[in-house]
mmCIF entry with sequence, helices, sheets and N, C-alpha, C, O atoms, coordinates in Angstrom:
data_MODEL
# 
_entry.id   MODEL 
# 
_entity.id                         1 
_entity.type                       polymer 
_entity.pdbx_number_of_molecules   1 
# 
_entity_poly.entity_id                      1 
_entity_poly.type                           'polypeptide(L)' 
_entity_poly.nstd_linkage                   no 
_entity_poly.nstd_monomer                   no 
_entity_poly.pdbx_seq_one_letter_code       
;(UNK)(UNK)(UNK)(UNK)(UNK)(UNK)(UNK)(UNK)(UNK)(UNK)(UNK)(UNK)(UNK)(UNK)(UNK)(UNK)
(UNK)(UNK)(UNK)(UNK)(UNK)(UNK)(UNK)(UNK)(UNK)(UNK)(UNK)(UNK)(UNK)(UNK)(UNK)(UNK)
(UNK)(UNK)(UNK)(UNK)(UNK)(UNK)(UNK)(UNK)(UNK)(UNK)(UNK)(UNK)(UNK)(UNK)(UNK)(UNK)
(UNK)(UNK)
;
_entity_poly.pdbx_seq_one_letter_code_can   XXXXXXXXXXXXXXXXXXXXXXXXXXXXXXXXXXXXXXXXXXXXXXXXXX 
_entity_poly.pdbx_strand_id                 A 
# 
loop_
_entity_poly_seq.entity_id 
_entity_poly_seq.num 
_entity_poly_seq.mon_id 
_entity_poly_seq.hetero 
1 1  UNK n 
1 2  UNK n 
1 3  UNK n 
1 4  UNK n 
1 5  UNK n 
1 6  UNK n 
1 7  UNK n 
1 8  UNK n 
1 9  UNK n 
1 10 UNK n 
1 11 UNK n 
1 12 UNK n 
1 13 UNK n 
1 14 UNK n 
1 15 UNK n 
1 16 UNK n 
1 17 UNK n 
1 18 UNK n 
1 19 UNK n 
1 20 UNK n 
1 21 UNK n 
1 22 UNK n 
1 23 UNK n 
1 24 UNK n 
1 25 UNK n 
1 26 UNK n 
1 27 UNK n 
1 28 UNK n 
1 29 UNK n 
1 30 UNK n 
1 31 UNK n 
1 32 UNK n 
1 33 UNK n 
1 34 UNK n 
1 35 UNK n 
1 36 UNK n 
1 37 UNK n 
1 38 UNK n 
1 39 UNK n 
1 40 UNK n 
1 41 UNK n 
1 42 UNK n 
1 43 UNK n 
1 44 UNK n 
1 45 UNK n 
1 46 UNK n 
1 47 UNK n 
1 48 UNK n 
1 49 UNK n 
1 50 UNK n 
# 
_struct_asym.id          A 
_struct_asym.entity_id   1 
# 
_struct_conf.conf_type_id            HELX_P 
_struct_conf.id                      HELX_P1 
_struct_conf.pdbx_PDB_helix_id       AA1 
_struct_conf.beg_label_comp_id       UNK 
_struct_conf.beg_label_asym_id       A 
_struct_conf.beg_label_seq_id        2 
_struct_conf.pdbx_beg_PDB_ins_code   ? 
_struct_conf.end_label_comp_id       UNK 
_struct_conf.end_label_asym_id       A 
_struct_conf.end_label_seq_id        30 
_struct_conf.pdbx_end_PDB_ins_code   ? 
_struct_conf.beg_auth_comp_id        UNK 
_struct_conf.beg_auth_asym_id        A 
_struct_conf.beg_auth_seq_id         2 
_struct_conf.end_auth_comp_id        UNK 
_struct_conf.end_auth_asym_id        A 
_struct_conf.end_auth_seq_id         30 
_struct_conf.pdbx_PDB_helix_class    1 
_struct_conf.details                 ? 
_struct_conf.pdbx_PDB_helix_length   29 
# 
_struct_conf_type.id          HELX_P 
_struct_conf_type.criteria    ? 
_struct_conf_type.reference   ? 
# 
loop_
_atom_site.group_PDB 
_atom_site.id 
_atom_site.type_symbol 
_atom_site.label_atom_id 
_atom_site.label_alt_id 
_atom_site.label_comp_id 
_atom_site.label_asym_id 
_atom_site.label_entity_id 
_atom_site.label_seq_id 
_atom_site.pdbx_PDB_ins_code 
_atom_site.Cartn_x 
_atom_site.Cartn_y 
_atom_site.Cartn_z 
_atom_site.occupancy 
_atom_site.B_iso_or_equiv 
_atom_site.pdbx_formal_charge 
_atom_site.auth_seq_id 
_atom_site.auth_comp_id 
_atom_site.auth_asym_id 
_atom_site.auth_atom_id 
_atom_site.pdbx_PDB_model_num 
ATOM 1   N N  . UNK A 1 1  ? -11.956 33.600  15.557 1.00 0.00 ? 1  UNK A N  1 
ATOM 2   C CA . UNK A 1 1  ? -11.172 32.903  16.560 1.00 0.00 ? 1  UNK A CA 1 
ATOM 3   C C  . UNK A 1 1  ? -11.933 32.826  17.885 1.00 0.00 ? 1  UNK A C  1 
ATOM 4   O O  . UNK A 1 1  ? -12.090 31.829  18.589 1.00 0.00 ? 1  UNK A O  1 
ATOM 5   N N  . UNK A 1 2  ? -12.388 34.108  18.092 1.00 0.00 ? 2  UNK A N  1 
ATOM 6   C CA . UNK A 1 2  ? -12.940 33.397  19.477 1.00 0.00 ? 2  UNK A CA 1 
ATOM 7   C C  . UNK A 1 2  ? -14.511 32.744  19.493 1.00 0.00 ? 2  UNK A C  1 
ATOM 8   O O  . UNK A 1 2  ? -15.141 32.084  20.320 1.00 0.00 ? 2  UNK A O  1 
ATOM 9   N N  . UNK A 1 3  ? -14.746 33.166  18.423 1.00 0.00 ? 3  UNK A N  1 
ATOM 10  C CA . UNK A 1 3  ? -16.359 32.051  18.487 1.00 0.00 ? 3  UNK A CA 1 
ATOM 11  C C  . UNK A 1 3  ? -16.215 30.576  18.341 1.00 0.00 ? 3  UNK A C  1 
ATOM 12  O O  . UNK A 1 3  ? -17.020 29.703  18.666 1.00 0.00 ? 3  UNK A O  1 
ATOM 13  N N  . UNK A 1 4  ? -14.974 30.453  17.762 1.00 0.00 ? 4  UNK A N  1 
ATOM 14  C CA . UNK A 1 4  ? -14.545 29.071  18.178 1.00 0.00 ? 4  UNK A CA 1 
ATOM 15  C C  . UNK A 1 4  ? -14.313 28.934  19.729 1.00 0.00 ? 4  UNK A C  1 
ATOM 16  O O  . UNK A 1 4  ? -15.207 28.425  20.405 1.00 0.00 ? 4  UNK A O  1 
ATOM 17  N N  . UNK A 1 5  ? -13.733 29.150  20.024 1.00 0.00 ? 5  UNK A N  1 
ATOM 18  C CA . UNK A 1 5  ? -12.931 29.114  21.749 1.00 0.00 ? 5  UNK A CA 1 
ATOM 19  C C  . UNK A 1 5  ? -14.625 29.341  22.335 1.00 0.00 ? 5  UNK A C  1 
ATOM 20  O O  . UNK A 1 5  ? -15.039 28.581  23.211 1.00 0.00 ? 5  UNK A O  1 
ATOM 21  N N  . UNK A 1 6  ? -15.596 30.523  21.726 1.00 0.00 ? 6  UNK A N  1 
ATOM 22  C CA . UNK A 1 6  ? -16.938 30.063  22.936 1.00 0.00 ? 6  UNK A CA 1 
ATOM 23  C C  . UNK A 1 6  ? -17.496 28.692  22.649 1.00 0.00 ? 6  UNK A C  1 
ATOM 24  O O  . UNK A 1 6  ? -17.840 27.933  23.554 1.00 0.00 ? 6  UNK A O  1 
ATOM 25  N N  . UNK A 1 7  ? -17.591 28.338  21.140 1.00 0.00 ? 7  UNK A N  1 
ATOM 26  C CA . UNK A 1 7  ? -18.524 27.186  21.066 1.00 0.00 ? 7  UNK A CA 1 
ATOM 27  C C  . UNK A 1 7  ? -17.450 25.762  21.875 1.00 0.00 ? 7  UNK A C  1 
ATOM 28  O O  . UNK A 1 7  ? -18.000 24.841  22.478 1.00 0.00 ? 7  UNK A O  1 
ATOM 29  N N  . UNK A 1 8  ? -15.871 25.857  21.717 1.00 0.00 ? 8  UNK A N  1 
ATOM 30  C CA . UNK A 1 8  ? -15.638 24.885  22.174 1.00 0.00 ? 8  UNK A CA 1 
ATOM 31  C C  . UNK A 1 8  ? -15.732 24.696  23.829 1.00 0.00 ? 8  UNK A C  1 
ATOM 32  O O  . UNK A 1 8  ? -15.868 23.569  24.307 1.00 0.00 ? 8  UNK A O  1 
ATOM 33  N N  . UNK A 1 9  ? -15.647 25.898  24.674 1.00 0.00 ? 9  UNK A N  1 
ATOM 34  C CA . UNK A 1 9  ? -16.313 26.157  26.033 1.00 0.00 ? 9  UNK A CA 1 
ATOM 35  C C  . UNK A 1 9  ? -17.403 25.374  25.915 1.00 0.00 ? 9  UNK A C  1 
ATOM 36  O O  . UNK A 1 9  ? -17.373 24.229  26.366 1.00 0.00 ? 9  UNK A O  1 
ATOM 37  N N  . UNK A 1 10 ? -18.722 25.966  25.179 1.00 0.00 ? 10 UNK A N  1 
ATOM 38  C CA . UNK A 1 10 ? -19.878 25.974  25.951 1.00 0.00 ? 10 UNK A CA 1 
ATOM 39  C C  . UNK A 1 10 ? -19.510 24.266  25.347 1.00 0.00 ? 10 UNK A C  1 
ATOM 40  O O  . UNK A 1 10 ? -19.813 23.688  26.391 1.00 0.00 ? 10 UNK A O  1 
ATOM 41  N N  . UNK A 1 11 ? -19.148 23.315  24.551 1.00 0.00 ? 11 UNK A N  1 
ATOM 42  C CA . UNK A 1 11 ? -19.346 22.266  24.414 1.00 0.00 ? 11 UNK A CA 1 
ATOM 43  C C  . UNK A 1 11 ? -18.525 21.445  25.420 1.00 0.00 ? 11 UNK A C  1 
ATOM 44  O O  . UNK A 1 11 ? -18.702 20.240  25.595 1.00 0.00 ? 11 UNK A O  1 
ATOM 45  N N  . UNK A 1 12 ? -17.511 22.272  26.139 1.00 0.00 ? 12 UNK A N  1 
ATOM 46  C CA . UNK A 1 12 ? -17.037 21.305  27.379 1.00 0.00 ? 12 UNK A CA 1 
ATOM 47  C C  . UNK A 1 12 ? -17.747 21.350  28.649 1.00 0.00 ? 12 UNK A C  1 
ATOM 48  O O  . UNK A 1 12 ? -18.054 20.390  29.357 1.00 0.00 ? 12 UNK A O  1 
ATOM 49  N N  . UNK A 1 13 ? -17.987 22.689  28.865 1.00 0.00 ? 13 UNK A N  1 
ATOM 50  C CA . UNK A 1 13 ? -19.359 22.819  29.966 1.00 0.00 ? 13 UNK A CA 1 
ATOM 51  C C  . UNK A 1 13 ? -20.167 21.983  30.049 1.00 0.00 ? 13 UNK A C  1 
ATOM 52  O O  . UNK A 1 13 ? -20.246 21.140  30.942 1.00 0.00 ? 13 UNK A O  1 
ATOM 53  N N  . UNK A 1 14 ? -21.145 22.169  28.761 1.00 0.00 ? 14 UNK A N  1 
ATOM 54  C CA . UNK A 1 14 ? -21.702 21.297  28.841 1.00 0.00 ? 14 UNK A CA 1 
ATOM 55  C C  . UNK A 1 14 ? -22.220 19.666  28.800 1.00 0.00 ? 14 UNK A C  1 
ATOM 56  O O  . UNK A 1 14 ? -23.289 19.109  29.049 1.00 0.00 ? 14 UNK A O  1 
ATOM 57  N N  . UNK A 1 15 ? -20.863 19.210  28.345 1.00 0.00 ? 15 UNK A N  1 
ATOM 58  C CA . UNK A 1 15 ? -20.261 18.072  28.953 1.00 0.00 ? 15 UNK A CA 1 
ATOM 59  C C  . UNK A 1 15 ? -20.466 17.674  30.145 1.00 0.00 ? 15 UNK A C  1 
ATOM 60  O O  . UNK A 1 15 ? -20.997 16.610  30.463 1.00 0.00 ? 15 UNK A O  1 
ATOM 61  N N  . UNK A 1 16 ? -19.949 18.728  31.045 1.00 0.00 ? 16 UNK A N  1 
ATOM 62  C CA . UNK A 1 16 ? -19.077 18.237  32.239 1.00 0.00 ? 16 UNK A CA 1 
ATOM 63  C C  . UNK A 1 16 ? -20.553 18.100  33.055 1.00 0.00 ? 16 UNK A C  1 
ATOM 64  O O  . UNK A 1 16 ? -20.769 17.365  34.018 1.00 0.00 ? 16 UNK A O  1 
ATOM 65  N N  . UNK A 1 17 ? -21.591 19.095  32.340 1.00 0.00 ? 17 UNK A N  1 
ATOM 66  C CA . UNK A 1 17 ? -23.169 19.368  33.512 1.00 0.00 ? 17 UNK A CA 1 
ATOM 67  C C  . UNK A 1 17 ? -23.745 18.100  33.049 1.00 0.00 ? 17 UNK A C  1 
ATOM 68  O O  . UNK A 1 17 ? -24.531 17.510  33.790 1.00 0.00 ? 17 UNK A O  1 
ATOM 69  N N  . UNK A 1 18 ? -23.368 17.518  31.650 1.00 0.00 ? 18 UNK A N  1 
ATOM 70  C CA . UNK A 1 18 ? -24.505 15.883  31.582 1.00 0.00 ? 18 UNK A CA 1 
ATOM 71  C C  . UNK A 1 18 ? -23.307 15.383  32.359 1.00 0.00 ? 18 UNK A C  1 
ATOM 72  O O  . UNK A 1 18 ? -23.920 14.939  33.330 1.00 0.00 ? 18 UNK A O  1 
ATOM 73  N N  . UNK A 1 19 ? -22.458 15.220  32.535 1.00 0.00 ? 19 UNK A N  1 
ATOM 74  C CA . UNK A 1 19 ? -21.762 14.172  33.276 1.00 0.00 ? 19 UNK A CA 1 
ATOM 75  C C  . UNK A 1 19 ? -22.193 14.107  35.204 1.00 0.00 ? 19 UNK A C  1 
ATOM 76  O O  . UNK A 1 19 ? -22.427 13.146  35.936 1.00 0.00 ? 19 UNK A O  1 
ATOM 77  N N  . UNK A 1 20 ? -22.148 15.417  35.440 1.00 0.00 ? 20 UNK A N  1 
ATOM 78  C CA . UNK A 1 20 ? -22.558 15.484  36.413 1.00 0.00 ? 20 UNK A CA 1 
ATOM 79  C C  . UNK A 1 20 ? -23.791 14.953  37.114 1.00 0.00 ? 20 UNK A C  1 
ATOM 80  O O  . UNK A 1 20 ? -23.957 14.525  38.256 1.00 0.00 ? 20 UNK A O  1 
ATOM 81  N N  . UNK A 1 21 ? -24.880 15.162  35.734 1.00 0.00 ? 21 UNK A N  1 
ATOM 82  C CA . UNK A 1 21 ? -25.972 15.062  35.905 1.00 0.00 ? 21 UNK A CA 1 
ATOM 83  C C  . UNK A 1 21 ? -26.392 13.268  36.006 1.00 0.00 ? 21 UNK A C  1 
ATOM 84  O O  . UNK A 1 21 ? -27.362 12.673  36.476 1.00 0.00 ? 21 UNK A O  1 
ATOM 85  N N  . UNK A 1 22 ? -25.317 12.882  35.415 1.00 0.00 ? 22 UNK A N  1 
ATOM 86  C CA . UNK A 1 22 ? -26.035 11.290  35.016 1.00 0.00 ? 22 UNK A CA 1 
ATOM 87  C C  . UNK A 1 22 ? -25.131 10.853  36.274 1.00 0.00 ? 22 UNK A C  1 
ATOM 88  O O  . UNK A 1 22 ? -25.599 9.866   36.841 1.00 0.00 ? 22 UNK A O  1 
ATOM 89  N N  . UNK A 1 23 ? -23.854 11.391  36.891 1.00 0.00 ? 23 UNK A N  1 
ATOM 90  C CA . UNK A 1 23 ? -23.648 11.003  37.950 1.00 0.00 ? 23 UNK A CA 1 
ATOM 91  C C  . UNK A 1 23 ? -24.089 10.820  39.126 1.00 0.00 ? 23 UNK A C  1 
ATOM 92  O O  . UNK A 1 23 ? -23.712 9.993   39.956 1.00 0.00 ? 23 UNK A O  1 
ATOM 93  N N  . UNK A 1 24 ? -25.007 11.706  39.213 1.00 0.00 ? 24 UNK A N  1 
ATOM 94  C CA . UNK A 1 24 ? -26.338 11.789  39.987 1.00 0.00 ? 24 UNK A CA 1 
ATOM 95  C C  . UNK A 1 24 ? -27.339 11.010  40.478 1.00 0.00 ? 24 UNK A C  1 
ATOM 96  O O  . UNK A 1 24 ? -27.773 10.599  41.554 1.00 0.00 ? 24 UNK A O  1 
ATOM 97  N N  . UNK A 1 25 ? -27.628 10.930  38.883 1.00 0.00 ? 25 UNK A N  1 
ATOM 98  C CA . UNK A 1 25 ? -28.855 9.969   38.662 1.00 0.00 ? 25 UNK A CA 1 
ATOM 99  C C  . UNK A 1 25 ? -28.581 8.921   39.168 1.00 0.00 ? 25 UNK A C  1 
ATOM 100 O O  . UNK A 1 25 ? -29.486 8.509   39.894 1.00 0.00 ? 25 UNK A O  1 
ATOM 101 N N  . UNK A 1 26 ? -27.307 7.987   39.082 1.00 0.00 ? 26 UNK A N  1 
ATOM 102 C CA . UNK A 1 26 ? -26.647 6.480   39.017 1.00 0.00 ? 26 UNK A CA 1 
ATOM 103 C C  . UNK A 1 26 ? -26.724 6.690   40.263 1.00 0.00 ? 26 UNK A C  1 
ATOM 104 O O  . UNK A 1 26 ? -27.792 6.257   40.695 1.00 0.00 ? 26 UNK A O  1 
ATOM 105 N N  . UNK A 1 27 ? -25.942 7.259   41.220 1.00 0.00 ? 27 UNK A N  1 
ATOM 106 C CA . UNK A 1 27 ? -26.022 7.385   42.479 1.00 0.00 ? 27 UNK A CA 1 
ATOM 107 C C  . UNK A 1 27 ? -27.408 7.087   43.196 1.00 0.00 ? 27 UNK A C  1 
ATOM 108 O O  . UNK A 1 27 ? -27.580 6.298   44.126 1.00 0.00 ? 27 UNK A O  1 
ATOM 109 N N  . UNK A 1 28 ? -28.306 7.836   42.608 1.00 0.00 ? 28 UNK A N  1 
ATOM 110 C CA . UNK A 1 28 ? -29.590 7.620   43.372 1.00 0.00 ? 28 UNK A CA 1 
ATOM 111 C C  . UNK A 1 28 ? -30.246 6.688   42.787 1.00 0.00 ? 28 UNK A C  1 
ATOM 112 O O  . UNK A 1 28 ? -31.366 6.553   43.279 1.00 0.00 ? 28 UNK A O  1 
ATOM 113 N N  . UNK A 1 29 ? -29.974 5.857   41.780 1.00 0.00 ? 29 UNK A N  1 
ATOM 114 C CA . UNK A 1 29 ? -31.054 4.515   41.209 1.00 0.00 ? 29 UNK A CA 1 
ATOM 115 C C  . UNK A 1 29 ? -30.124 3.096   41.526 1.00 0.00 ? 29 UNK A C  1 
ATOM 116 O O  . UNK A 1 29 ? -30.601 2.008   41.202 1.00 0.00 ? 29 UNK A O  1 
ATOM 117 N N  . UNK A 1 30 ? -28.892 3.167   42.121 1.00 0.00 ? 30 UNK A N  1 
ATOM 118 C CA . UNK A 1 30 ? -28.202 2.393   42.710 1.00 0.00 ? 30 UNK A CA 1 
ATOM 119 C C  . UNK A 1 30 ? -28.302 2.433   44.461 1.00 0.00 ? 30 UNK A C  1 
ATOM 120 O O  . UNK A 1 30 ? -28.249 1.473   45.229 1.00 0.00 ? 30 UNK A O  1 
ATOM 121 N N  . UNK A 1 31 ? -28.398 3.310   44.655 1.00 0.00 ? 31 UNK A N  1 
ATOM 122 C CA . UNK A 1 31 ? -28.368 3.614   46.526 1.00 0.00 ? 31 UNK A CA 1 
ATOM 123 C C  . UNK A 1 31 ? -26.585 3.411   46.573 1.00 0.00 ? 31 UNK A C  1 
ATOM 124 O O  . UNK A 1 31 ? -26.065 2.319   46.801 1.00 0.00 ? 31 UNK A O  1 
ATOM 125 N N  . UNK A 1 32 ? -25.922 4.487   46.351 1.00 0.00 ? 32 UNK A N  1 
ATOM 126 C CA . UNK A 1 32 ? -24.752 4.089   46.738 1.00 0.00 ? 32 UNK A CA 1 
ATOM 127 C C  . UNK A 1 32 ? -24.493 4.344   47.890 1.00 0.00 ? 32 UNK A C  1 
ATOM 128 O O  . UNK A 1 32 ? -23.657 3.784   48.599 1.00 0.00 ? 32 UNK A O  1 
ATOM 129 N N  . UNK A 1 33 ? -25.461 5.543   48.260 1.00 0.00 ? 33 UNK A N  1 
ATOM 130 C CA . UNK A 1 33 ? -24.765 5.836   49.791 1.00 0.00 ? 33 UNK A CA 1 
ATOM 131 C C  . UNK A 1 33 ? -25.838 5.073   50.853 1.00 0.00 ? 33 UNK A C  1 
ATOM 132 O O  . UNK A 1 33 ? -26.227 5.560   51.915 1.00 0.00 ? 33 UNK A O  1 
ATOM 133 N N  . UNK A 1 34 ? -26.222 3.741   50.294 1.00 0.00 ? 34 UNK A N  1 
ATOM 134 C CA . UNK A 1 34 ? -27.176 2.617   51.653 1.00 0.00 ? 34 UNK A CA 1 
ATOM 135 C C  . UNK A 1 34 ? -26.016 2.719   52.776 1.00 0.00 ? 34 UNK A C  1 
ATOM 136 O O  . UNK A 1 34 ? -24.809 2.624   52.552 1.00 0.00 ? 34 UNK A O  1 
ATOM 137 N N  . UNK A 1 35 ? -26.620 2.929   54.012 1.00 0.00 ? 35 UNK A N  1 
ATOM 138 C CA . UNK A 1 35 ? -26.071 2.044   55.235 1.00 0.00 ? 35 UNK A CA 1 
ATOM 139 C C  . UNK A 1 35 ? -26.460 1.193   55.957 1.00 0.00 ? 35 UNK A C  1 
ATOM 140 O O  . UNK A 1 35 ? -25.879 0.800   56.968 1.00 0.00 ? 35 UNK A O  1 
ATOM 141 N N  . UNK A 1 36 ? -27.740 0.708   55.426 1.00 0.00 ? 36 UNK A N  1 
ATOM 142 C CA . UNK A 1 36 ? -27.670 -0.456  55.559 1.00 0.00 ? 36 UNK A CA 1 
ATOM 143 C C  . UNK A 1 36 ? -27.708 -1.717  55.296 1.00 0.00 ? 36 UNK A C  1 
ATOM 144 O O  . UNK A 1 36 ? -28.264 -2.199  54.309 1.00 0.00 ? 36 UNK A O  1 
ATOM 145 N N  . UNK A 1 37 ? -26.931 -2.536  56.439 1.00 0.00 ? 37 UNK A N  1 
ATOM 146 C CA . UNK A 1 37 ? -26.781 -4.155  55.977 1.00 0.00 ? 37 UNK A CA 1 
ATOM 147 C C  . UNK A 1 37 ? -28.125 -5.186  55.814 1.00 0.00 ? 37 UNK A C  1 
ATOM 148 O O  . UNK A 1 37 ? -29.227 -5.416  56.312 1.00 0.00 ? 37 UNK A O  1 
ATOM 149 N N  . UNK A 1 38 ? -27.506 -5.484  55.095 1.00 0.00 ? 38 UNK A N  1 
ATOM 150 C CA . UNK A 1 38 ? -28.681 -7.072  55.138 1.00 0.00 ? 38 UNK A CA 1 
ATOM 151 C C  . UNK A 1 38 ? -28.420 -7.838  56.460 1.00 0.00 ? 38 UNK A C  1 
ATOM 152 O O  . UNK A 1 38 ? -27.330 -7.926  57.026 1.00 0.00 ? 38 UNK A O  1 
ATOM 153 N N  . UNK A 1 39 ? -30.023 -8.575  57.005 1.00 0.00 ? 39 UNK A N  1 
ATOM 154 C CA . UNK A 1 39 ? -29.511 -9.230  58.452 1.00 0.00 ? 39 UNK A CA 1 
ATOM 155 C C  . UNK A 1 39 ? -28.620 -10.590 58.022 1.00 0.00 ? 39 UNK A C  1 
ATOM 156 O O  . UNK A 1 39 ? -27.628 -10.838 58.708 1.00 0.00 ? 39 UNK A O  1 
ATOM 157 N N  . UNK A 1 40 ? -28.869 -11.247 57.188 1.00 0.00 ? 40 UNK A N  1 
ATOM 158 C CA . UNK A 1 40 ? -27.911 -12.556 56.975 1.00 0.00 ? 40 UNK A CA 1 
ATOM 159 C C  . UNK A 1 40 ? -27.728 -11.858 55.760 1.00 0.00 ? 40 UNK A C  1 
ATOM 160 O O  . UNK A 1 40 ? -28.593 -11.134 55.267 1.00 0.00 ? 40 UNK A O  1 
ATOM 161 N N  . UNK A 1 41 ? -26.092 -12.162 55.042 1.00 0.00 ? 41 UNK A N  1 
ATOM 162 C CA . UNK A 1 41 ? -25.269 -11.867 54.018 1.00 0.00 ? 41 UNK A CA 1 
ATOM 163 C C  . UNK A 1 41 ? -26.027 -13.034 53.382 1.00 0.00 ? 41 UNK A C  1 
ATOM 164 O O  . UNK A 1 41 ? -26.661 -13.944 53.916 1.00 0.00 ? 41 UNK A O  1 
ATOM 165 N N  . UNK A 1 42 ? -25.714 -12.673 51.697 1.00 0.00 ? 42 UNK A N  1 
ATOM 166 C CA . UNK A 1 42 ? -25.589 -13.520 50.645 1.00 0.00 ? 42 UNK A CA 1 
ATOM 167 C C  . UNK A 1 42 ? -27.018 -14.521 50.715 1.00 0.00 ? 42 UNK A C  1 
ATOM 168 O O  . UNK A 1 42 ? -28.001 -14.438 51.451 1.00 0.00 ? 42 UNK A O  1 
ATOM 169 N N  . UNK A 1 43 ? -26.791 -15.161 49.992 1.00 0.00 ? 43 UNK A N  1 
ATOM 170 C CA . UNK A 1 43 ? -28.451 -16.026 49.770 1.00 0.00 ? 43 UNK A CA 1 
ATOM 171 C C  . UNK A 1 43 ? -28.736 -17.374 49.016 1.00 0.00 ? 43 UNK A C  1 
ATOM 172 O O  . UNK A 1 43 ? -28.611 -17.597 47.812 1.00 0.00 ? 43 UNK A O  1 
ATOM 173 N N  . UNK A 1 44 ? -29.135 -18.190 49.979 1.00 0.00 ? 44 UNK A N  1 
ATOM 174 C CA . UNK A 1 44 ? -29.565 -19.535 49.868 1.00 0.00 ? 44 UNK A CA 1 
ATOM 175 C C  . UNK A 1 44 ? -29.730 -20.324 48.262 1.00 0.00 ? 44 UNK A C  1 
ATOM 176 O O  . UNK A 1 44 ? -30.740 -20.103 47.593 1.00 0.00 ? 44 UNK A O  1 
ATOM 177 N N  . UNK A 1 45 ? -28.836 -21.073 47.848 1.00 0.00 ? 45 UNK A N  1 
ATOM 178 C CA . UNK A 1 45 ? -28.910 -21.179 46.414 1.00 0.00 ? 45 UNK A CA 1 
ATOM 179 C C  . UNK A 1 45 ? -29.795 -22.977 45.991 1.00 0.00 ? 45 UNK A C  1 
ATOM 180 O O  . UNK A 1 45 ? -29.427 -24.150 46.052 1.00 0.00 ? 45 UNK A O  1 
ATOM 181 N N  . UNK A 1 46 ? -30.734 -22.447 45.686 1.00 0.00 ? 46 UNK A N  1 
ATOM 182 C CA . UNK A 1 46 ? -31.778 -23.810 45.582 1.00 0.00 ? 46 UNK A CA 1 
ATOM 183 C C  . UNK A 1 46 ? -30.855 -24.539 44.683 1.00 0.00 ? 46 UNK A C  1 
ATOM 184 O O  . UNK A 1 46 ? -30.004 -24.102 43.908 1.00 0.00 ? 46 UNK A O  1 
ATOM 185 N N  . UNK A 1 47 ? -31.247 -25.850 44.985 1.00 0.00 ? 47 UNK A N  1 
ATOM 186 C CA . UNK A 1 47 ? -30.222 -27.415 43.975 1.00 0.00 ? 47 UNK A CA 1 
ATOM 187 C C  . UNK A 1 47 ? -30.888 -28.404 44.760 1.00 0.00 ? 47 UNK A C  1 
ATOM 188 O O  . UNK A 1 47 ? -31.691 -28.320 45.689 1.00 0.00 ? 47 UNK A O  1 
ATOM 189 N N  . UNK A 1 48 ? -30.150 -29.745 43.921 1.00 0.00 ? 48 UNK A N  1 
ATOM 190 C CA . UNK A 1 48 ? -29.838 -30.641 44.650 1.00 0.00 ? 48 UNK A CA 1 
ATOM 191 C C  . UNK A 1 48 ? -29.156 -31.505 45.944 1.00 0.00 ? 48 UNK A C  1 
ATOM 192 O O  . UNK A 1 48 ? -28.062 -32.069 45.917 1.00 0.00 ? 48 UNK A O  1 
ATOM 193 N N  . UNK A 1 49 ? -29.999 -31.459 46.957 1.00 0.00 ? 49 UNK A N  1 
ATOM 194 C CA . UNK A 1 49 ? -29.171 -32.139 47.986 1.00 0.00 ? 49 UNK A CA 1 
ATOM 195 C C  . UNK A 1 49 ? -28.541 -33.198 48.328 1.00 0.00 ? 49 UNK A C  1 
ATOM 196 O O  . UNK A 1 49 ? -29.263 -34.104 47.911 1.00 0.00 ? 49 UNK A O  1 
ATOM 197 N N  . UNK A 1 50 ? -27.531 -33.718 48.892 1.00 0.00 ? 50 UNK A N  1 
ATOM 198 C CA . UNK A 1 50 ? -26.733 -35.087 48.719 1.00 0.00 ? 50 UNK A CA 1 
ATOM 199 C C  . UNK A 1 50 ? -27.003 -35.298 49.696 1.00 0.00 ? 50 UNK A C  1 
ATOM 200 O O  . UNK A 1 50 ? -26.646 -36.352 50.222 1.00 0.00 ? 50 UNK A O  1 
# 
């Protein structure tokens, strides 16, 4: 009984440390925490002119 209850621990633990971990990662290969702005918003969309 309880070597169940450790293996199902250590398999939520260690869950929660890749979750953490890839939360991380995303954070820093996205820049979530940029402050800063672009000088002009949004961007010039090449076409045809009328």
């Amino acid at each position: 009984m309880e070597n169940r209850f450790n293996t199902i621990a250590g398999w939520v633990l260690g869950s929660g440390m890749v979750a953490l971990a890839l939360s991380s990662l995303s954070y820093r290969y996205f820049e979530a925490g940029k402050t800063h702005a672009p000088e002009k918003p949004g961007y010039a969309i090449e076409g045809r002119r009328r």
